[in-house]
MARDREN-605236 format. One record per residue (C-alpha): residue number from 1; residue in one letter; y, x, z. Coordinates in pm, 1 decimal, padded with zeros to 6 digits. Layout:
% MARDREN-605236
+-----+------+----------+----------+----------+
:  nr : rest :       py :       px :       pz :
+-----+------+----------+----------+----------+
: NUM :    a :        Y :        X :        Z :
...
+-----+------+----------+----------+----------+
% end
This chain:
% MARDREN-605236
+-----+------+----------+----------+----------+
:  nr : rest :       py :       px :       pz :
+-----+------+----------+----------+----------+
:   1 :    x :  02117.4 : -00241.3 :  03072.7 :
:   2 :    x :  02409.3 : -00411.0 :  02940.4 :
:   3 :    x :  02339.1 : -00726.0 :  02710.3 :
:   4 :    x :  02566.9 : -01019.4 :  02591.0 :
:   5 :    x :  02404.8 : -01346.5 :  02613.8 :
:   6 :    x :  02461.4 : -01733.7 :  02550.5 :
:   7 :    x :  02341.7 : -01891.7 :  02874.4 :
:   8 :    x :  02361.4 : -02261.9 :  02682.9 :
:   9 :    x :  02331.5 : -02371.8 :  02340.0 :
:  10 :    x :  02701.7 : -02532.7 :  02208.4 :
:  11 :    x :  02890.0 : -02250.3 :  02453.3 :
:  12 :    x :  03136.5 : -02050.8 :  02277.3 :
:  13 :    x :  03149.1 : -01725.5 :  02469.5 :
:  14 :    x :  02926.3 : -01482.2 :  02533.5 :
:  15 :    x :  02825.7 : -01340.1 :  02925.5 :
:  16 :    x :  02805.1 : -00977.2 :  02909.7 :
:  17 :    x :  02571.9 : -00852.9 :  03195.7 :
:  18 :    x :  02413.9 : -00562.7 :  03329.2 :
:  19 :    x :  02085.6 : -00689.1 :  03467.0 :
:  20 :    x :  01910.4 : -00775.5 :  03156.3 :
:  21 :    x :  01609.2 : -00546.9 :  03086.3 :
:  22 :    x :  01370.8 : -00520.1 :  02737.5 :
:  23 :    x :  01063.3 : -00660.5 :  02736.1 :
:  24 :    x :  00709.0 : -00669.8 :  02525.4 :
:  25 :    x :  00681.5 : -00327.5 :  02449.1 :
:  26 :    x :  00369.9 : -00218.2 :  02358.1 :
:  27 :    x :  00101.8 : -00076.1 :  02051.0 :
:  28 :    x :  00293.3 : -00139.3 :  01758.8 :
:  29 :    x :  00627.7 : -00145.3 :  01929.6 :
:  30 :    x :  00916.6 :  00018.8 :  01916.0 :
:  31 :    x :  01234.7 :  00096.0 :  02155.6 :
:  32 :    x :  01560.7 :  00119.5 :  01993.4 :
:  33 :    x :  01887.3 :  00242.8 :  02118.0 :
:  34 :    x :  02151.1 :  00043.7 :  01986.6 :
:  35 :    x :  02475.9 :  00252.6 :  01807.6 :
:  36 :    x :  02630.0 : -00036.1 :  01656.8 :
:  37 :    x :  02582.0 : -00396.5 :  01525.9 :
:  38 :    x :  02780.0 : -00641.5 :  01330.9 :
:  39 :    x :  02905.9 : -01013.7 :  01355.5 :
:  40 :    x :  02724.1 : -01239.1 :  01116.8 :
:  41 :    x :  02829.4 : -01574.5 :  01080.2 :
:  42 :    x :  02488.3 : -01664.2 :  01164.9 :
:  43 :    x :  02519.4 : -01539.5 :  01519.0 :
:  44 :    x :  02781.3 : -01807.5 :  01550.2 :
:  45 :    x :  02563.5 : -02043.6 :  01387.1 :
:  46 :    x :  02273.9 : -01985.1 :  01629.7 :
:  47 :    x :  02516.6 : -02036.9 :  01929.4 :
:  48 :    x :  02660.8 : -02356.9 :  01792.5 :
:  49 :    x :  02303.9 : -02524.8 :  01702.0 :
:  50 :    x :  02326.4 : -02486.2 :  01335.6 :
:  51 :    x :  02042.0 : -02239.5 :  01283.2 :
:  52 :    x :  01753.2 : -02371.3 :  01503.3 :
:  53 :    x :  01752.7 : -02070.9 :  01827.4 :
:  54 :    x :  01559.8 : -02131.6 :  02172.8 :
:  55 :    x :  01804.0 : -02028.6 :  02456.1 :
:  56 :    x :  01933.3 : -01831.1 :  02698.6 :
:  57 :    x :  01959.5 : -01564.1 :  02425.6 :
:  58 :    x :  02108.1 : -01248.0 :  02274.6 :
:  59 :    x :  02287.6 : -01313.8 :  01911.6 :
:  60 :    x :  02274.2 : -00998.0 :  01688.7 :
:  61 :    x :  02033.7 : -00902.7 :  01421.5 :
:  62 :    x :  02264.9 : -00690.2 :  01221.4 :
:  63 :    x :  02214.8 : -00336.7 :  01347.1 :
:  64 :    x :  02147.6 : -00006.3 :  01385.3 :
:  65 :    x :  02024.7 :  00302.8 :  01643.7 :
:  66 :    x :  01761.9 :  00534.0 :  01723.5 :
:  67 :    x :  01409.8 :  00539.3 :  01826.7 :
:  68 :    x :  01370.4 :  00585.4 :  02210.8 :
:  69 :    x :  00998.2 :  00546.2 :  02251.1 :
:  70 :    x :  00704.3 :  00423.1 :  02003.3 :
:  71 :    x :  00419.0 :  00229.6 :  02096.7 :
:  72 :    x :  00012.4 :  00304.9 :  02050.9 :
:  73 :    x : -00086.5 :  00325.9 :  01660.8 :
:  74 :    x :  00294.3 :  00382.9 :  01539.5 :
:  75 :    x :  00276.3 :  00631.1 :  01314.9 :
:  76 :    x :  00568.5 :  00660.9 :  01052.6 :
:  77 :    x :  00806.0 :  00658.7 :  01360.1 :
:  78 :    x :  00890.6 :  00921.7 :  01683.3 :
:  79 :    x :  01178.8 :  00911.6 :  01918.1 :
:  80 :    x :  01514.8 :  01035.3 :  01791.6 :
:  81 :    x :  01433.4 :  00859.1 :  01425.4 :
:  82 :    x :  01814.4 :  00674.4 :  01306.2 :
:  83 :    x :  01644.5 :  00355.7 :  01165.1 :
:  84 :    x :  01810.7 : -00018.4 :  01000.1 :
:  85 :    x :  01709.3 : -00329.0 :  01246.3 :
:  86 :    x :  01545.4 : -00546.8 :  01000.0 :
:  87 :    x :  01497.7 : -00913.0 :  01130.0 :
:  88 :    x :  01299.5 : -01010.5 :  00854.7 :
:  89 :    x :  01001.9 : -00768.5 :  00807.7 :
:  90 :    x :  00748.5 : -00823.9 :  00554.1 :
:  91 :    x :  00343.0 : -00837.5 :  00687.1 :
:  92 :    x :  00246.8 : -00774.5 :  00363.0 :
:  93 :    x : -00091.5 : -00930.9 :  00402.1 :
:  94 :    x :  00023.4 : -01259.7 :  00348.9 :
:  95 :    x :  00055.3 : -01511.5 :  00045.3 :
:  96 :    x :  00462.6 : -01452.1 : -00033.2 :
:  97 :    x :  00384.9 : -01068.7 :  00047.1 :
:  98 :    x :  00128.2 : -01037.5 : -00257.7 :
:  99 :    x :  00283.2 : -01198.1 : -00459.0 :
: 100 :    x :  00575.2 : -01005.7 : -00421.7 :
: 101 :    x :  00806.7 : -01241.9 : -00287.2 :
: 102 :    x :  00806.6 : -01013.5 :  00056.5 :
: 103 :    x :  01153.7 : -01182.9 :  00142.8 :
: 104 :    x :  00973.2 : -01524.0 :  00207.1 :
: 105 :    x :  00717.5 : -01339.1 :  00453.8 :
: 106 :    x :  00708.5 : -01568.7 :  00789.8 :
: 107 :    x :  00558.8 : -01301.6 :  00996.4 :
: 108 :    x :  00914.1 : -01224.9 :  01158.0 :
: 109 :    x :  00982.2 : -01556.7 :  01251.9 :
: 110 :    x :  00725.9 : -01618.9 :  01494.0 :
: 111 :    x :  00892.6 : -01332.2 :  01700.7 :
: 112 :    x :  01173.3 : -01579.2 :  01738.2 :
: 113 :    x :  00957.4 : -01784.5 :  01994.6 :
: 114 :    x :  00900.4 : -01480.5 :  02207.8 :
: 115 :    x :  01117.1 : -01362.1 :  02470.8 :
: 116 :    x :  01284.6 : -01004.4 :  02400.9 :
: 117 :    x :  01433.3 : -00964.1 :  02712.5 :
: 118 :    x :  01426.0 : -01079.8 :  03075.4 :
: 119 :    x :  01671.1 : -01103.7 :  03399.3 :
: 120 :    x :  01623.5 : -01197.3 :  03747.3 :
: 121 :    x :  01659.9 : -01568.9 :  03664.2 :
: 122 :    x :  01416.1 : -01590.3 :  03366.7 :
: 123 :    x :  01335.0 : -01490.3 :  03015.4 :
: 124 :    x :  01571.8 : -01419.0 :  02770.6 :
: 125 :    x :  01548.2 : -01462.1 :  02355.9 :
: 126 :    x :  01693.4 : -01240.0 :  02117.7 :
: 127 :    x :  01848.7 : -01418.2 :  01785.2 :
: 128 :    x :  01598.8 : -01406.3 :  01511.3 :
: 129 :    x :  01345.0 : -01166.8 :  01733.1 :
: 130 :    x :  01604.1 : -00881.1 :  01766.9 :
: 131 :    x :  01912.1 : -00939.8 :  01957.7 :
: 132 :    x :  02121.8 : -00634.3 :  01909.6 :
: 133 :    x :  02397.2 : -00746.8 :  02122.7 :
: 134 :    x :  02190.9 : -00570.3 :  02364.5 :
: 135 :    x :  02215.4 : -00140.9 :  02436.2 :
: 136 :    x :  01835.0 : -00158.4 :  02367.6 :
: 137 :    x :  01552.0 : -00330.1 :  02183.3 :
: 138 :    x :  01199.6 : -00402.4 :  02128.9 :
: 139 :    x :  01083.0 : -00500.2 :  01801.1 :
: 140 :    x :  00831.7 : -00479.9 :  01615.6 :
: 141 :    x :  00781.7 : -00135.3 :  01450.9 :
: 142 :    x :  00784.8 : -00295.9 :  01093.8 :
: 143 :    x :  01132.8 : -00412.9 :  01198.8 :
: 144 :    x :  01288.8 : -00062.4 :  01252.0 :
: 145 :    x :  01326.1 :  00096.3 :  00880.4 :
: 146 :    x :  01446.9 :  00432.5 :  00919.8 :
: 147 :    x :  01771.5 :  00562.5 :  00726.9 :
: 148 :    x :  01892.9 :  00939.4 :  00604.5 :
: 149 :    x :  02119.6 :  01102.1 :  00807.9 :
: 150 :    x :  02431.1 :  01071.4 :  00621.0 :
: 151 :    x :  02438.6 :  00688.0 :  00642.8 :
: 152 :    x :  02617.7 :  00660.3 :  00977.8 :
: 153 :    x :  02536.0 :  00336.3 :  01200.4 :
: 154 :    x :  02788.0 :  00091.6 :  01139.6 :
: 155 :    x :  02718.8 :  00163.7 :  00768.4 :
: 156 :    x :  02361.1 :  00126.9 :  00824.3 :
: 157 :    x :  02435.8 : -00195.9 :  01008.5 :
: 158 :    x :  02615.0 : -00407.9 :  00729.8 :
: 159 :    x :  02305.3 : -00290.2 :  00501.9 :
: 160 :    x :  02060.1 : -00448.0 :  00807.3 :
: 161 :    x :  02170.2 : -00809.5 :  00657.9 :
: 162 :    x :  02504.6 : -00875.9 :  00501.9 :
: 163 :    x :  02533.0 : -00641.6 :  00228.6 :
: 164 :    x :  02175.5 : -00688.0 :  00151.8 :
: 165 :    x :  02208.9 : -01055.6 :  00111.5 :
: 166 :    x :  02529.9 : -01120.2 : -00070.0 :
: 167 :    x :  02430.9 : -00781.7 : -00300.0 :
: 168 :    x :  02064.1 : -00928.8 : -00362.4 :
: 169 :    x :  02235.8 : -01284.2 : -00462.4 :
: 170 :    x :  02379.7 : -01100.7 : -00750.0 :
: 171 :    x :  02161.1 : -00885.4 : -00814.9 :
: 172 :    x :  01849.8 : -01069.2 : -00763.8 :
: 173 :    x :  01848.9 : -01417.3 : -00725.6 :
: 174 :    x :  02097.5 : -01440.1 : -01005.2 :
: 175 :    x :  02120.8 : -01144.5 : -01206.0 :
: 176 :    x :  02406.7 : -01209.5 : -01323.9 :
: 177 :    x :  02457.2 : -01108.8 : -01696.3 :
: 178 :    x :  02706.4 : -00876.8 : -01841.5 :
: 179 :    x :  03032.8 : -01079.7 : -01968.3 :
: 180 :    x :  02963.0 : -01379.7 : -01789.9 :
: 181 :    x :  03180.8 : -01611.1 : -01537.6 :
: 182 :    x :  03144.3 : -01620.9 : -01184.9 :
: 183 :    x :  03270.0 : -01790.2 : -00862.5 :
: 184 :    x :  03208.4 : -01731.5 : -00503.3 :
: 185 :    x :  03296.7 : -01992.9 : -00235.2 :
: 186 :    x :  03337.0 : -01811.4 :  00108.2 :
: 187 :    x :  03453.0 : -01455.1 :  00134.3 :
: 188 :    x :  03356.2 : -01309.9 :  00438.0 :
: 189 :    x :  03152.7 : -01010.0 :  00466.3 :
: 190 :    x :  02871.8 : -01170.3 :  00230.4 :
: 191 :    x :  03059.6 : -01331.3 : -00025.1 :
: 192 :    x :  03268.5 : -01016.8 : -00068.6 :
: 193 :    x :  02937.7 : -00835.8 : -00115.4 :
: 194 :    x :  02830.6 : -01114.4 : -00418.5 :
: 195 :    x :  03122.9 : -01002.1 : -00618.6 :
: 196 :    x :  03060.7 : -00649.1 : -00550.3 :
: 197 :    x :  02714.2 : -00774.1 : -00710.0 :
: 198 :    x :  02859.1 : -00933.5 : -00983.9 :
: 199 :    x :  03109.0 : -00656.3 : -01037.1 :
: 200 :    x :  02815.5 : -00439.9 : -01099.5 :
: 201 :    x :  02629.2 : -00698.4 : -01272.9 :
: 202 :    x :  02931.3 : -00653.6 : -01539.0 :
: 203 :    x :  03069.1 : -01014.6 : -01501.2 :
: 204 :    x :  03419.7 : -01067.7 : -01682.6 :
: 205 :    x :  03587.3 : -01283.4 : -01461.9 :
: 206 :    x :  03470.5 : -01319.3 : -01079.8 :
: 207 :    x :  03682.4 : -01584.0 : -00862.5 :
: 208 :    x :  03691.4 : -01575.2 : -00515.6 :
: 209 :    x :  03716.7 : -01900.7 : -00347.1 :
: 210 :    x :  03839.4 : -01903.8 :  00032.8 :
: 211 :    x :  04110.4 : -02103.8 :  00253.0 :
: 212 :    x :  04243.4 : -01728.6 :  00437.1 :
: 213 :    x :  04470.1 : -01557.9 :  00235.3 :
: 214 :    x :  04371.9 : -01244.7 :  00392.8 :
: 215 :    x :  04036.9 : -01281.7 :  00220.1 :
: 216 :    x :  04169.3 : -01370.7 : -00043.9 :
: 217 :    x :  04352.4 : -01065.5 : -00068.2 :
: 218 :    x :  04061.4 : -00853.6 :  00012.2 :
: 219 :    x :  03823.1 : -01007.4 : -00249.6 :
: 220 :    x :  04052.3 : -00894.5 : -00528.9 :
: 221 :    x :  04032.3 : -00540.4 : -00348.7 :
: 222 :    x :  03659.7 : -00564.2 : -00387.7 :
: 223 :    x :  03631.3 : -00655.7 : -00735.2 :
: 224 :    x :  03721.8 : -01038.9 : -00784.2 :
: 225 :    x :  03974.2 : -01058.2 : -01118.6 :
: 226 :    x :  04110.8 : -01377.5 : -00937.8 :
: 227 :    x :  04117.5 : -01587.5 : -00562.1 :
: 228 :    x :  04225.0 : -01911.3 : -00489.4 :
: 229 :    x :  04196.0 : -02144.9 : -00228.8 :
: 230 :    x :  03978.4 : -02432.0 : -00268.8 :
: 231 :    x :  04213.2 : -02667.6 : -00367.3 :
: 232 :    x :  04306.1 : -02404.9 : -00655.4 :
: 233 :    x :  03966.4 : -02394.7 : -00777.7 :
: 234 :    x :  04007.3 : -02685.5 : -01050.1 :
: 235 :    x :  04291.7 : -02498.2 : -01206.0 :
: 236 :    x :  04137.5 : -02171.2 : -01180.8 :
: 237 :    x :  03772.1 : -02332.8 : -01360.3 :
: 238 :    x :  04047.8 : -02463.6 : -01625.3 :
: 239 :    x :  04182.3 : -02167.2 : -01668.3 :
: 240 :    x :  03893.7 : -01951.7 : -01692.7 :
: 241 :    x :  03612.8 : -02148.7 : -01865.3 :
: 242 :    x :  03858.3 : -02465.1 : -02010.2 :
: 243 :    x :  03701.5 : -02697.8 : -01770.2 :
: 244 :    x :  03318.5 : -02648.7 : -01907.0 :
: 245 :    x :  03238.8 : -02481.5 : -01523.5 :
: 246 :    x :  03161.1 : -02145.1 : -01424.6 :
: 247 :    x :  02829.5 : -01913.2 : -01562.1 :
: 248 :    x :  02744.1 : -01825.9 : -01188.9 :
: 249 :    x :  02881.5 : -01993.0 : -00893.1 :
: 250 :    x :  02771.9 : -01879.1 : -00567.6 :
: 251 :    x :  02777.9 : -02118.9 : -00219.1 :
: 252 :    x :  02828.0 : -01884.3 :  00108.9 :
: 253 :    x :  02952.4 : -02075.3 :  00310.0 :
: 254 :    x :  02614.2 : -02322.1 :  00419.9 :
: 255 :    x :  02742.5 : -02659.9 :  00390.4 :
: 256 :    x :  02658.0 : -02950.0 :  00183.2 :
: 257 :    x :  03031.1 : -03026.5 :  00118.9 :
: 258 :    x :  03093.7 : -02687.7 : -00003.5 :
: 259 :    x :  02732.4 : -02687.0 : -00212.0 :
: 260 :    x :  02824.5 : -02989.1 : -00385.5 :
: 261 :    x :  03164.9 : -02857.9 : -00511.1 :
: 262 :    x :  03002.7 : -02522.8 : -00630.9 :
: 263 :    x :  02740.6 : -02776.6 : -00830.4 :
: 264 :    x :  03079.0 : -02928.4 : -00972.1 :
: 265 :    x :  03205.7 : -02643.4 : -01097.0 :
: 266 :    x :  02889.1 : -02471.3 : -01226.5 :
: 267 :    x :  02839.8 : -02530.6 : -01625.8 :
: 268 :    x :  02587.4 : -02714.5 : -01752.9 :
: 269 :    x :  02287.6 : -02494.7 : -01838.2 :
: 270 :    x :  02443.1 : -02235.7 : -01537.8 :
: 271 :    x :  02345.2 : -02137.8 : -01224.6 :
: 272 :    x :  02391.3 : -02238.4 : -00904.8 :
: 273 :    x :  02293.3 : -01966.2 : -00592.3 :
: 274 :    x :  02279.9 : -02089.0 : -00210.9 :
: 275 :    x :  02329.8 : -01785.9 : -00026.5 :
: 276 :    x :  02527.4 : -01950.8 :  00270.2 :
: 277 :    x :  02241.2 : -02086.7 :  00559.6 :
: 278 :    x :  02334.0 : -02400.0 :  00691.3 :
: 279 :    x :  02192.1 : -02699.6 :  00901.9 :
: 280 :    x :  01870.4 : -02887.2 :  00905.3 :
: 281 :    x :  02046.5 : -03213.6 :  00925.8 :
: 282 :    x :  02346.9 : -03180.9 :  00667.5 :
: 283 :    x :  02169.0 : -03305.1 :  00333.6 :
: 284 :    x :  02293.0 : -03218.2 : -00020.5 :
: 285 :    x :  02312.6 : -03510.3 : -00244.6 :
: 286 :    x :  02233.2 : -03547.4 : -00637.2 :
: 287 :    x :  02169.2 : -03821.5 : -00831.4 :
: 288 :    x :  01853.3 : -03750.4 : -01018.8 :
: 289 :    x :  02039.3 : -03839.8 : -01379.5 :
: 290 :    x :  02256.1 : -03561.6 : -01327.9 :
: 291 :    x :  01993.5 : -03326.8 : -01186.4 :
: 292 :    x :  01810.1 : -03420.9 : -01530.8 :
: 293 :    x :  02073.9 : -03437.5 : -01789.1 :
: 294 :    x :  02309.8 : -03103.9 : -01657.0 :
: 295 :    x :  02003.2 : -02849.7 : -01661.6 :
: 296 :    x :  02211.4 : -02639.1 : -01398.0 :
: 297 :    x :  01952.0 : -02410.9 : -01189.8 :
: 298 :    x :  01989.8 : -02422.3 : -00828.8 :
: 299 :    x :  01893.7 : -02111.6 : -00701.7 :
: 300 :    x :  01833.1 : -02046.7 : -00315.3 :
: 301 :    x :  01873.8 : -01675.3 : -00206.4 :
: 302 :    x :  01666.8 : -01576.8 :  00118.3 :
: 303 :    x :  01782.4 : -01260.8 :  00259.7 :
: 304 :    x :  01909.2 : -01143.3 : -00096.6 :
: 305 :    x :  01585.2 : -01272.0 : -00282.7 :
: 306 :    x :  01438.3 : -00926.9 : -00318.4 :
: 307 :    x :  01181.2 : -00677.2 : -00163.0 :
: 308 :    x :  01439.1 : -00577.9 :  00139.6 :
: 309 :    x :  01342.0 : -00230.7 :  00162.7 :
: 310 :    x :  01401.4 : -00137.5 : -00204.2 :
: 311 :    x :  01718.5 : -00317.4 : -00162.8 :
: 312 :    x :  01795.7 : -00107.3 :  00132.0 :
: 313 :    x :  01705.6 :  00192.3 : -00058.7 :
: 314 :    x :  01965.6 :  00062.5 : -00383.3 :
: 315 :    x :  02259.2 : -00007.2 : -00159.9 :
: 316 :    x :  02212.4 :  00331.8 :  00009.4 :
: 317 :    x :  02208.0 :  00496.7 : -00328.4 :
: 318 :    x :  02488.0 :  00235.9 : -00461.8 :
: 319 :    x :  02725.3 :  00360.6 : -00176.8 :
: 320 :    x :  02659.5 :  00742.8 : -00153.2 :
: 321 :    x :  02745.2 :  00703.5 : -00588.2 :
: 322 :    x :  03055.4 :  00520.2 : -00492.4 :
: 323 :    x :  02983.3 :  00245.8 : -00632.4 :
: 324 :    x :  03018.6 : -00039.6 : -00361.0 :
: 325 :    x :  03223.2 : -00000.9 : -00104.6 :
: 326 :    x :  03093.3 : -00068.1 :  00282.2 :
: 327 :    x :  03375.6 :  00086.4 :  00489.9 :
: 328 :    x :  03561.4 : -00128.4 :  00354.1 :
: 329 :    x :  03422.5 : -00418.0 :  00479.0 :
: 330 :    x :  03449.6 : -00339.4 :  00848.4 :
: 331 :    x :  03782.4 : -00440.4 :  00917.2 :
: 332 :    x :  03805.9 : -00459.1 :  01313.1 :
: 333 :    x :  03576.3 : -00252.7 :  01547.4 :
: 334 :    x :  03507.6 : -00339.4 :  01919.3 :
: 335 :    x :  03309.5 : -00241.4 :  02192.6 :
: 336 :    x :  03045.0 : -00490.4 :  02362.3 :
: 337 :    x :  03261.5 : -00560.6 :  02669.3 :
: 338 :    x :  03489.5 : -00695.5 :  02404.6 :
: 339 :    x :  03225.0 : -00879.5 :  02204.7 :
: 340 :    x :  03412.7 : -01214.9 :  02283.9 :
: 341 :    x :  03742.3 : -01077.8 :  02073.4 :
: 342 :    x :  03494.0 : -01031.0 :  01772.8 :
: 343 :    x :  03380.7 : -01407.2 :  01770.4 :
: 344 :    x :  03771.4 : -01508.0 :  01760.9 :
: 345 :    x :  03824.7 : -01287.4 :  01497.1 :
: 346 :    x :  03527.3 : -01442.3 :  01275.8 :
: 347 :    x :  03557.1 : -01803.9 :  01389.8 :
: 348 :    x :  03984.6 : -01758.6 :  01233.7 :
: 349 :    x :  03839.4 : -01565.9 :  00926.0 :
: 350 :    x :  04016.1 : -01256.0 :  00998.5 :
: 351 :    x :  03752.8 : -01031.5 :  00973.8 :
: 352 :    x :  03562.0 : -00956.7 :  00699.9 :
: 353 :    x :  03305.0 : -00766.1 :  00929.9 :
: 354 :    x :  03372.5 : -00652.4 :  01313.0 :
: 355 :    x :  03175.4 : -00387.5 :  01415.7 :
: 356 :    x :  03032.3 : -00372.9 :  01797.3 :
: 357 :    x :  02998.2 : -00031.7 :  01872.7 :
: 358 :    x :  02760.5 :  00038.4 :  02203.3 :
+-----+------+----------+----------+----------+
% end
């Protein structure tokens, strides 16, 4: 089957082949035929070393598909089933499962040590246990969360982790009250999702923070009363709040730089919400008088900070009411032969989301 695959960690482009083949199925399996998958900035993060990845591997963990065959003691699931690939299932035997806190569940994670596929020259990784770069996949069957039938795949997709995690900041992590202020720094296809959050969340003034003036443009599309660039943003916290700092300011891009100027420009008393993931080695620095004296809550958001599959089950019911819009976000499509074209397009921030359809 066809598969695209980083050979070497630091390589830019992606191989696609034809000899790659699934492996580890088995009881409490499942086999999924890919229909479409999107680019997550974490895929490029894996390939560039940012996000800790063993290699050669398959990026994607953003999809969707059907069910091609079920393993021994799967029971909720039969072929032909159109389920969400979730990369983060919850065990929910374990110590963040009870206590409800099912987003910081580990048991997905040690999938990431296990190869998911194989070639003729060795075994091959998929990103985050899935790797749905790929025509097919074995997962785990708590990873394959089926969907209705009027939520078509690349819909279903976005929900498998962008929407859920830029939605769930807002919703969530923050809940963001009625009335209130709000930035978001970075708006790609997550940060455009956290002001569809706060939109929702009722928040009077929501500015979008980005250096593309095409995302710019679409964040005001999508619900944000203002955008600026960054070096805007002191005028536009002047402007809105007169210079006290923002209610809710939301980091998605993953950097320390970027952190530390949404801490600047969060009030003191506010709320600060880390959505973006970024390196083990790039450290965020505050003195501890200022950590004391500002009271400003610092807020990471794991996957949206929620239960994932009631937050699947909201942003279906969110979209089919109109009331977030996921087309939208999908701004270029392209098939997997073409998955190199889609990495350009994220890596010059002209797509919000491209879609790979297989």
């Amino acid at each position: 089957m066809r598969a695209a695959v980083l050979h070497e960690i630091g390589q830019d482009k992606l191989e696609v082949l034809d000899d790659v083949e699934t492996t580890g199925f088995g009881p409490g399996r499942v086999r999924i035929r890919v229909r479409a998958t999107g680019l997550c900035h974490s895929d490029l993060s894996a390939m560039a070393g940012v996000l800790p990845q063993p290699a050669p591997f398959v990026p994607g963990h953003e999809g969707a598909g059907e069910i091609l065959e079920v393993g021994e003691g799967v029971s909720h699931l039969k072929p032909g089933d159109r389920v969400v690939v979730c990369w983060l299932p919850a065990c929910g035997v374990c110590a963040a499962c009870k206590r409800g806190q099912t987003q910081l569940c580990l048991a997905g994670f040690m999938n990431a040590g296990t190869p998911n596929f194989r070639r003729p020259g060795g075994d091959v990784f998929g990103f985050a246990g899935t790797g749905t770069f790929a025509e097919e996949v074995v997962v785990d069957a708590g990873c394959a969360v089926p969907i209705p039938d009027d939520v078509p795949f690349d819909i279903a997709a976005l929900i498998g982790c962008g929407v859920t995690t830029g939605l769930g900041a807002a919703l969530n992590t923050a809940d963001v009250e009625a009335g209130s202020s709000v930035a978001v720094i970075g708006c790609g296809g997550v940060g455009i999702s956290a002001i569809q959050g706060a939109r929702l969340k009722g928040a009077a003034e929501i500015v979008a923070v980005d250096p593309v003036a095409s995302r710019r443009e679409s964040a005001l599309k999508f619900g944000a009363t203002r955008a600026v660039s960054p070096d805007e943003l002191p005028a536009a916290k002047q402007e809105v709040t007169a210079g006290e700092g923002f209610d809710y300011v939301f980091e998605v891009v993953g950097r320390s730089a970027t952190a530390r100027t949404a801490y600047e420009n969060t009030r003191r008393g506010g709320t600060l919400v880390i959505v973006g993931a970024g390196a083990l080695d790039d450290f965020l620095q505050l003195n501890m008088f200022e950590l004391f004296f500002d009271e400003k809550r610092i807020l990471p958001s794991m996957y949206g900070g929620g239960d994932v599959l009631r937050s699947y089950e909201r942003t279906i019911a969110l979209w089919r009411a109109g009331r977030v819009d996921l087309e939208g976000l999908i701004t270029h499509r392209v098939p997997l032969a073409d998955i190199n074209e889609a990495l350009d397009q994220m890596r010059s921030g002209t797509a919000l989301r491209t879609c790979i359809e297989i």
